[in-house]
C-alpha positions as CSV (number, residue, x, y, z in Angstrom):
1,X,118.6,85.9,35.9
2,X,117.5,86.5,39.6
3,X,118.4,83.6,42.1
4,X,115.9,81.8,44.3
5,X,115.5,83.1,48.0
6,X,116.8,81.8,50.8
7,X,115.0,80.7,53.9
8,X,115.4,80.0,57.2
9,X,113.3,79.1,59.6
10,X,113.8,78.4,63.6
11,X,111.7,76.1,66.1
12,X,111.1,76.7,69.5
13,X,109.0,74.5,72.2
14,X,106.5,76.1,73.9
15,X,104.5,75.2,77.3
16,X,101.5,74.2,74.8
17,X,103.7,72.7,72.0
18,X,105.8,73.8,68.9
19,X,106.2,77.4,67.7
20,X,107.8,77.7,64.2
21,X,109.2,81.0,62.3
22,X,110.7,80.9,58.4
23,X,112.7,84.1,57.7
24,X,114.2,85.6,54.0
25,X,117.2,86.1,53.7
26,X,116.8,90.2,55.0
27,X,115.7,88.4,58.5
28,X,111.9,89.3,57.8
29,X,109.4,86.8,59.3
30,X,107.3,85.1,56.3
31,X,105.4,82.6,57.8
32,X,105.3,81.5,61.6
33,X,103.0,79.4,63.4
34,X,102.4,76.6,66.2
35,X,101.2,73.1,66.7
36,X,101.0,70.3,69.5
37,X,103.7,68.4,68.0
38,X,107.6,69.1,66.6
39,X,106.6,67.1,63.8
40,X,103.7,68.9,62.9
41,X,105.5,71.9,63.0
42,X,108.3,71.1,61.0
43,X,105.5,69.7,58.4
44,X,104.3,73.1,58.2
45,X,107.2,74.3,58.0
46,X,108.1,72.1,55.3
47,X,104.9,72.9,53.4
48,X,105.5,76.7,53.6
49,X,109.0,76.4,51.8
50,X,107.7,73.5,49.1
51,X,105.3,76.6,48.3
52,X,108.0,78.5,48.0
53,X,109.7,75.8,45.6
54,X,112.3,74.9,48.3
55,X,112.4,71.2,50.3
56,X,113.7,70.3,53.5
57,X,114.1,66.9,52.5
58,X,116.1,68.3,49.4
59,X,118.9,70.2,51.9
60,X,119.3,67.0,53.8
């Protein structure tokens, strides 16, 4: 049975907002983006890893 990835992700602020990155577990960048708002970006951030069948709110 194979195991479920891991993630990770980073955010940074930017002079125009939020830039995001999520990483696998080999350090390769999966996903990134950016938005006005920290919450925005951790939304999407959020959303990318629910796709992936992992939750931020479930690691809390």
């Amino acid at each position: 049975m194979r195991e479920d990835p891991s993630f990770a992700y980073s955010l940074s602020q930017s002079e125009d907002g939020w830039r995001w990155r999520v990483f696998d577990e080999d350090g390769v960048t999966v996903a990134d983006g950016a938005h006005t708002s920290q919450d925005a970006a951790l939304a999407a951030v959020n959303a990318m890893l629910r796709n992936a069948g992992m939750d931020l709110g479930a690691a809390a």
